[in-house]
N, C-alpha and C positions, 0 to 999 in steps of 0.2 A: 763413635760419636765424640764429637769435642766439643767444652764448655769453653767460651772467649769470655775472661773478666776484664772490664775497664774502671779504672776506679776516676773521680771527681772530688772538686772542692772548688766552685767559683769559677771553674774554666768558661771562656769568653765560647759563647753556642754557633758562632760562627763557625770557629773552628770543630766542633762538637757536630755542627750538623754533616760537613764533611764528611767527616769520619763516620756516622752514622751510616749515609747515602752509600759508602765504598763498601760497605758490609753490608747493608740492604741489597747489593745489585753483586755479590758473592753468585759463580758460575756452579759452587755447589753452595747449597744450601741445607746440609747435615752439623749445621754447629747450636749451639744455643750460648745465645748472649747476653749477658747480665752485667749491669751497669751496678755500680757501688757510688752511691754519693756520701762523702762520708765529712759532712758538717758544713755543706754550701749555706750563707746566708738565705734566709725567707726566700727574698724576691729571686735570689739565683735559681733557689729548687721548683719552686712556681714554675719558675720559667722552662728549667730542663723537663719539667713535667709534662710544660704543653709541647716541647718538641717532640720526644719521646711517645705523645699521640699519635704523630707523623708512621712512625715505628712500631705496630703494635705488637710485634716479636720480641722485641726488647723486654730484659725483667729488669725492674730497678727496686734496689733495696736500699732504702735511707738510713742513718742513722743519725739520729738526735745530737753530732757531736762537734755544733758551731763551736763554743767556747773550748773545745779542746785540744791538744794538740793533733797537728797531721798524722794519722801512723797507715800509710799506704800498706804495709804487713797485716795489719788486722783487719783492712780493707778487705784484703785480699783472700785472706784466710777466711773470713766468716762465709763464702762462696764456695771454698774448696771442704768446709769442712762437712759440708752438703753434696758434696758433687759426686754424682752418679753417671759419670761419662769416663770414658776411659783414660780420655787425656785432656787439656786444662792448661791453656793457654792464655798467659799472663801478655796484655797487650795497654797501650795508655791512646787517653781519649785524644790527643793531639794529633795521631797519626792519619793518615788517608790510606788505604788498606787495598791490594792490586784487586783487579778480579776473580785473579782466580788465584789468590793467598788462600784459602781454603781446602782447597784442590789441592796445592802443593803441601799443607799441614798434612794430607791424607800420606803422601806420596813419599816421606819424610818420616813418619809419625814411628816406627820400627827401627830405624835409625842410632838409635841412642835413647836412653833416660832423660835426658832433656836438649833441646836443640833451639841454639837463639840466632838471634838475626840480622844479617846488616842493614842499616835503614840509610836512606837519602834523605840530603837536610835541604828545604828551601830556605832561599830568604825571606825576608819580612815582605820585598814586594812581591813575588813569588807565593807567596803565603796566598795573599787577597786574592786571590785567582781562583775559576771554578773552571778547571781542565779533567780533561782524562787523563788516566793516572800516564802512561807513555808520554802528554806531551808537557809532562811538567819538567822545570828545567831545574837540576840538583845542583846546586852548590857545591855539597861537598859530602863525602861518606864517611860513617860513622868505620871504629877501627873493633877489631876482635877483646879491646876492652869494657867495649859497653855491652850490659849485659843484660837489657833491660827485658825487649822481647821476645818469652820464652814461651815457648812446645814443651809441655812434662808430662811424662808416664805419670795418670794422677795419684794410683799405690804407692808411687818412690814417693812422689812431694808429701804423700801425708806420712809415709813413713818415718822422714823426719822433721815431723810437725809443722810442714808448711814453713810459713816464712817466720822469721826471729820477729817478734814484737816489741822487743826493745826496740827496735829502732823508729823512730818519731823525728818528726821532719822530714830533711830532704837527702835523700842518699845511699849509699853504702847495702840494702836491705838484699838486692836483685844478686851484687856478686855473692854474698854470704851463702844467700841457694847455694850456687852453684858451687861457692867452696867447700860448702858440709856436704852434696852429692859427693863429687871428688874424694872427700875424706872418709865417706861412704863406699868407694869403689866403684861408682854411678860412671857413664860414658857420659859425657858432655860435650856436644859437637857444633861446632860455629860453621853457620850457614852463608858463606857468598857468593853462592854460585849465580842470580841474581838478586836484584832490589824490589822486593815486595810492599814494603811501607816507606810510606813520606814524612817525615817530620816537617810539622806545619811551626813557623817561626812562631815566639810569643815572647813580651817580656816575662824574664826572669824572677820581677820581681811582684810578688804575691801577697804583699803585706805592706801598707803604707804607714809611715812613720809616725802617725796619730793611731793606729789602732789600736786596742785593747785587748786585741787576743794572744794567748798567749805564744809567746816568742823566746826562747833560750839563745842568746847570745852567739854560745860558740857549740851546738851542738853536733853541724857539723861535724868537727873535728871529733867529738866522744866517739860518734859514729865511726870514726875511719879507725879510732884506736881498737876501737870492739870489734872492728871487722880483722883488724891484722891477729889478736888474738884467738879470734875465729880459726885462722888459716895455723897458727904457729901452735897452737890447742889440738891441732887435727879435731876438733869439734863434729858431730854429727848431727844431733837432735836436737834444738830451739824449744824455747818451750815449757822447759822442764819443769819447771818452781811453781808455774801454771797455768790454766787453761787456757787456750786457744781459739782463735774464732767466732767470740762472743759475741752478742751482736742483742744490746738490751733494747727496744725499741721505747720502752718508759724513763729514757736517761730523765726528762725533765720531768715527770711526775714521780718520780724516788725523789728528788731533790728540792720540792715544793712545803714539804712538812720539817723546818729545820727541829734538831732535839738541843741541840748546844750551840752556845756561841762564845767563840772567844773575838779578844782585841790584845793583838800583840803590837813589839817593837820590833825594830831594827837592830836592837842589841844582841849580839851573838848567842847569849847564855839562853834569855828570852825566847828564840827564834831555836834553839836545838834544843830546850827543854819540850817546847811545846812539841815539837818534828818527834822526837825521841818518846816521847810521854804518849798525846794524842792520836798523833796518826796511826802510829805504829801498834797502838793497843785498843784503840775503840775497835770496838763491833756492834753491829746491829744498829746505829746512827747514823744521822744527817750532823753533821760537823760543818758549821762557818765559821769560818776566821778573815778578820780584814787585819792587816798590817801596814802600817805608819810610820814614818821618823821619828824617833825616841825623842823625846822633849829637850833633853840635855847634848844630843847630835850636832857635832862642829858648833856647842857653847863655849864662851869664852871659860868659865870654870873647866868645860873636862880641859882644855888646853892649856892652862894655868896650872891646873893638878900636874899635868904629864910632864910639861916643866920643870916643875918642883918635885919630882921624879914620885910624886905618892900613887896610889890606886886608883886606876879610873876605870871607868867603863868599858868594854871591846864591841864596836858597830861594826857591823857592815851595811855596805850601802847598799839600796833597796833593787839593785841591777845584779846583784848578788845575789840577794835572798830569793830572787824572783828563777834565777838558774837552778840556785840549791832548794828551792821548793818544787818545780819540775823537773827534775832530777829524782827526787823523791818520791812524785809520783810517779815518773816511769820506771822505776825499780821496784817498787814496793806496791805501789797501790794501781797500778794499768789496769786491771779489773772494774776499778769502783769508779761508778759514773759519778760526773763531777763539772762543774762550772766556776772558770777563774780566767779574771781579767786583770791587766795590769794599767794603773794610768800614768803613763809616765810623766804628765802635766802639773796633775794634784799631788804625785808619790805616794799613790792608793793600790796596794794587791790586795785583793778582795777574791778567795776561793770557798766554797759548797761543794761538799762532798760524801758519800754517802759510804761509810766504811763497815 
């Protein structure tokens, strides 16, 4: 038996119902599928709720975690750390999926410890189309670096702890798998013999320039440093420091009874006293903290001090604080459900947290 996980956040249901209909109409029907939404707005989850009636085989497990960052890893984990099938197939809800992709996971599945996949990409006009999968016309094919959609022996994948959960946002999380199998002694075998999934076009961009959810600048790139460490580490097991898979369904009722509140600044000392002090050593509380520009921030005094070469004060700017605060919490506190928004208009971060 094989479990298919697809995870979500806000994906347009157009594309979603696609993708549904080419797994629905699957020439074997020995998989079970479970959807992960992991912090779509209200009206998006509503929404995927009433397609997903269309589907009644479908499992969907929500997770309370709008205001948090993306982490497709713990997405994905919280499904494998349940799974009772043998193998456990990591696929994304954009794809449109052959008939008989199933069939061929059976045929395949002995092969190797994990086996991923070449996909065909439409274009955007391409995309709007409701065809059979053969008479869709492919763009262009995806190369033996993308590593996204995998077939895994589900023993190996927990063996070492599923997917790394540092990783948050967009990236890097799919090859790291496959680099700790590898460094594991795992076979890992790239599938082109043909094209079973579509990638259905969509923009890129998932986050508009007024939002207030949180957004790290250049996470990215941490991502690709911590992946090459992965590989030059020979790395094995994810995970370690701790638990995997979690999956609180009371994120916003832990976070509704605050015990403390602070109001910090922008000033450095301020901003790692408290980092240093609070986060790092409460337990058993609800912690809010909203941070603001220091009153004295690009004043003609600290500017006149620094001239006259005396002591002044060390700020950083709130685009800053806002990285080295989620930062912070994806190192140290992933665990602990939590709500924080940034407004970049007023220059208001405003984080709840439950440590």
């Amino acid at each position: 038996m094989i479990t298919v996980v697809l995870t979500n956040r806000n994906r347009d249901l157009k594309l979603v119902k696609r993708c549904f209909t080419s797994l629905n109409t699957q020439s074997n029907k020995q998989f079970k599928l479970v959807v992960v939404d992991y912090g779509s707005k209200t009206e998006n989850l509503d929404a995927l709720k009433n397609l997903i009636e269309e589907f009644p085989k479908i499992e969907l497990i929500c997770c309370d975690t709008s205001m948090q960052l993306w982490c497709k890893s713990r997405a994905i984990n919280i499904v494998l750390k349940s799974c009772e099938t043998s193998h456990f197939f990591v696929g994304d809800i954009d794809m449109i999926y052959h008939s008989d992709f199933i069939e061929n996971l059976y045929q395949i599945n002995e092969k190797a410890d994990a086996v991923y996949f070449q996909v065909g990409f439409l274009s955007e006009t391409e995309s709007q189309n409701n065809k059979n999968f053969d008479d869709y016309k492919i763009n262009f094919e995806s190369t033996e670096e993308a590593t996204g959609m995998t077939l895994y022996n589900t023993e190996v994948l927990t063996s070492i702890n599923g997917y790394d959960e540092f990783y948050h946002g967009w990236g890097s999380e799919d090859t790291d798998v496959h680099l700790r199998l590898k460094n594991a002694n795992k076979r890992v075998l790239y599938y082109s013999d043909t094209i079973l999934m579509l990638h259905q076009w969509h923009p890129k961009n998932y986050r508009s320039k007024t939002s207030k959810e949180p957004f790290h600048s250049y996470l990215e790139k941490i991502n690709q440093k911590y992946l090459y460490y992965t590989e030059v580490s020979k790395k094995v097991k994810a995970n370690t420091n701790f638990d995997w898979g979690i999956h609180n369904i009371n994120n916003s009722k832990n976070l509704k009874n605050i015990d403390v509140e602070y109001r910090i600044t922008n000033e450095l000392a301020d901003f790692k006293g408290f980092v240093n002090n609070v986060l790092m050593n409460t337990k058993g509380q609800v912690v809010s903290v909203t941070i603001k520009n220091h009153q004295e921030y690009k004043s003609l005094k600290q500017a006149a001090k620094k001239v006259l070469d005396k002591k002044t004060l060390t700020f950083i700017d709130l685009q800053s604080v806002n990285n080295m605060l989620l930062e912070t919490l994806i190192v140290n506190c992933r665990n602990s459900p939590y709500q924080y928004s940034y407004d970049r208009k007023a220059q208001h971060i405003s984080l709840i947290i439950k440590l």
